[in-house]
N, C-alpha and C positions, 0 to 999 in steps of 0.2 A: 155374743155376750148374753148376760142370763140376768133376769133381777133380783136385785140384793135383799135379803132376808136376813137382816142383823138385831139381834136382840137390844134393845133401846137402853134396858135397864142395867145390863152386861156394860153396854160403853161405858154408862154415867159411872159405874163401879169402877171399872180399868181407870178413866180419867181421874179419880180419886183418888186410886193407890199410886197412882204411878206419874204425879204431878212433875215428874221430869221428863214427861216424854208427851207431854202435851203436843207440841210444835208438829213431832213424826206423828202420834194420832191424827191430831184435826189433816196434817196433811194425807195421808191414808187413806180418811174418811173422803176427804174431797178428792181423791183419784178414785175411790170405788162408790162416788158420787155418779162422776162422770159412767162407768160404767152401768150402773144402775138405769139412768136415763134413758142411757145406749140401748142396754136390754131392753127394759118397754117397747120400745118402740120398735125392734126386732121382733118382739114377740109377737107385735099387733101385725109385722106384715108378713109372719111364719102362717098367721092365722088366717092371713086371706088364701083361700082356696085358688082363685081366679088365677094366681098367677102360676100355679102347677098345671095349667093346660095346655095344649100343642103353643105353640110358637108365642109364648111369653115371656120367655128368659130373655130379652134385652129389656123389658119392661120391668123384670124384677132387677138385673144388674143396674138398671137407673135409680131403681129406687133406693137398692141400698149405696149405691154411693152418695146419692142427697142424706144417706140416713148416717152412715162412716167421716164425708167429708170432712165434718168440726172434729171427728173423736181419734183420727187416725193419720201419721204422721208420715204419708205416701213419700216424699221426697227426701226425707231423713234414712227411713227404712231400706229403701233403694239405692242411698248412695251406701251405706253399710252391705248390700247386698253385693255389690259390684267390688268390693273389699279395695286392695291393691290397687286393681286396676283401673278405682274411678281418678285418683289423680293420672293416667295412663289418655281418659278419655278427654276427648274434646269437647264444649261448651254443646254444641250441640247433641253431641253424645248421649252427656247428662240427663240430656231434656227428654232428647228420644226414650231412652232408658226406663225413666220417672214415669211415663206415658204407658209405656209397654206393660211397664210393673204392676201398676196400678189397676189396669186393666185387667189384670192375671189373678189380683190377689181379690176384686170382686168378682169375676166370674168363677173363681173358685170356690168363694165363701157361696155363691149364687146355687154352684152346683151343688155344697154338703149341706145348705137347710131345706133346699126343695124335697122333699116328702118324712123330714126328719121330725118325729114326735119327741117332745119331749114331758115326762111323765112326773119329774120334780129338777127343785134347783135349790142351790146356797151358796152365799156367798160366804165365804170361813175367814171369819174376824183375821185380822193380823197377830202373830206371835209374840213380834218382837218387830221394833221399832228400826226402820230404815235409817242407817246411816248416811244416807245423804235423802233429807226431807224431799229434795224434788223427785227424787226416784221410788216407785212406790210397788209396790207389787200387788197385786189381787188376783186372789183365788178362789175358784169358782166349781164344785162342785156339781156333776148332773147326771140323772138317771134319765135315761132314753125310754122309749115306750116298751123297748122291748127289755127292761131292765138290767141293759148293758149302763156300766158308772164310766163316764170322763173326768178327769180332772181337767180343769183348765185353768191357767196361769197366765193373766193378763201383767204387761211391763208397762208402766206406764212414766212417763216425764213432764215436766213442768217445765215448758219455758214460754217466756212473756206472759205470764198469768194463764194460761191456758194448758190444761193437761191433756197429753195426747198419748194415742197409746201405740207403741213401737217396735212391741215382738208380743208372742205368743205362743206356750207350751202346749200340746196337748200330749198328756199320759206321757210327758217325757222325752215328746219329739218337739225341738226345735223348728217353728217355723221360718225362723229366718235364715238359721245359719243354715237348713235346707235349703233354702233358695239359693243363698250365698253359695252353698256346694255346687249346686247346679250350674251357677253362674261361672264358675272357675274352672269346672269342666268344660261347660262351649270353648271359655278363652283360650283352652290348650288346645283343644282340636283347633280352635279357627288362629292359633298360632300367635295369642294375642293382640291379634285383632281387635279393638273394641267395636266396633261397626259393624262386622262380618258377625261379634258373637251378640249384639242387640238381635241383627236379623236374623241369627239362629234360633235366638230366644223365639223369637215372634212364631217363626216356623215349627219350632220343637212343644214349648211349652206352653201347649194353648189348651185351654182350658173348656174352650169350644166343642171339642173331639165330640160326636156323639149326642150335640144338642141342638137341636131344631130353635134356632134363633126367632125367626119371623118377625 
């Protein structure tokens, strides 16, 4: 996630013109709130050095998970990933699954910012107002150091007063429903199995591959 750079003067205008949509802005505002924050704090620990040295990737996967835990909706995400087949799974299953997932999607995220410059950012106002207030979208524009540009498309939800965020586009790939595909491939090899395809997961989709844990 990147920090928000929204023009102050821009909202107070939009809020103006467009006093029926009040409710979808401020809601907007306060999912690419939560984003905002997210960013900082991602940024400050892109910026420690220390943790791009030999065997600190478990020290950097600790941290961002202290720093995702409030903003990111592990167990939600993960039953959506397992599609069909989470009513298929067993209670323990579940559990196992949500574990495994979770584990995957911060060593993943661990291994694309470790030497990853980034050279600007924006967050791009909303267009048009979400038809359903708790579901909000933010989009986040960035140029890399090497002046390649991502779009990134943050999904976000409200529930119990807390917004969490539950998928993620980059340049037009789905991260979840990627996973979701992957997930639905094990379950045929392993013949529906949901247990045989957690533990394939474990064994296939590790994000480890290649990195000097210590």
């Amino acid at each position: 996630m990147f920090k928000q750079l929204v023009n102050k003067v821009t909202v107070v205008l939009t809020a103006l013109l467009l006093t029926t949509s009040l409710p979808a802005v401020a809601s907007w505002e306060e999912a690419s709130q939560v984003v905002e924050d997210a960013t900082g704090k991602m940024l400050n620990l892109m910026e420690d050095t220390s943790y791009r040295e030999e065997g600190k990737f478990s020290a950097l996967v600790s941290e961002i998970d202290t720093l995702l835990d409030p903003v990111v909706d592990f167990p939600y995400i993960s039953k959506l990933v397992m599609g069909k087949y989470y009513r298929k799974a067993s209670a323990d299953d579940r559990t196992e699954f949500a574990g495994v997932f979770r584990t995957t999607l911060l060593k993943t995220y661990a291994k694309a910012i470790v030497g990853f410059d980034i050279k600007g950012y924006e967050v791009v106002p909303a267009r048009k107002k979400s038809p359903k207030p708790d579901k909000q979208i933010v989009t986040v524009e960035v140029t890399s150091g090497a002046g390649t540009k991502f779009t990134l498309v943050y999904y976000m939800r409200k529930k119990a007063g807390e917004w969490r965020l539950v998928n993620v586009n980059l340049d037009g790939v789905n991260l979840r429903l990627t996973f979701k595909n992957q997930f639905a491939d094990l379950a045929q090899k392993s013949r529906g199995d949901v247990s045989r395809t957690v533990a394939m997961w474990k064994e296939q989709i590790d994000p480890d591959k290649g990195v000097s844990n210590g």
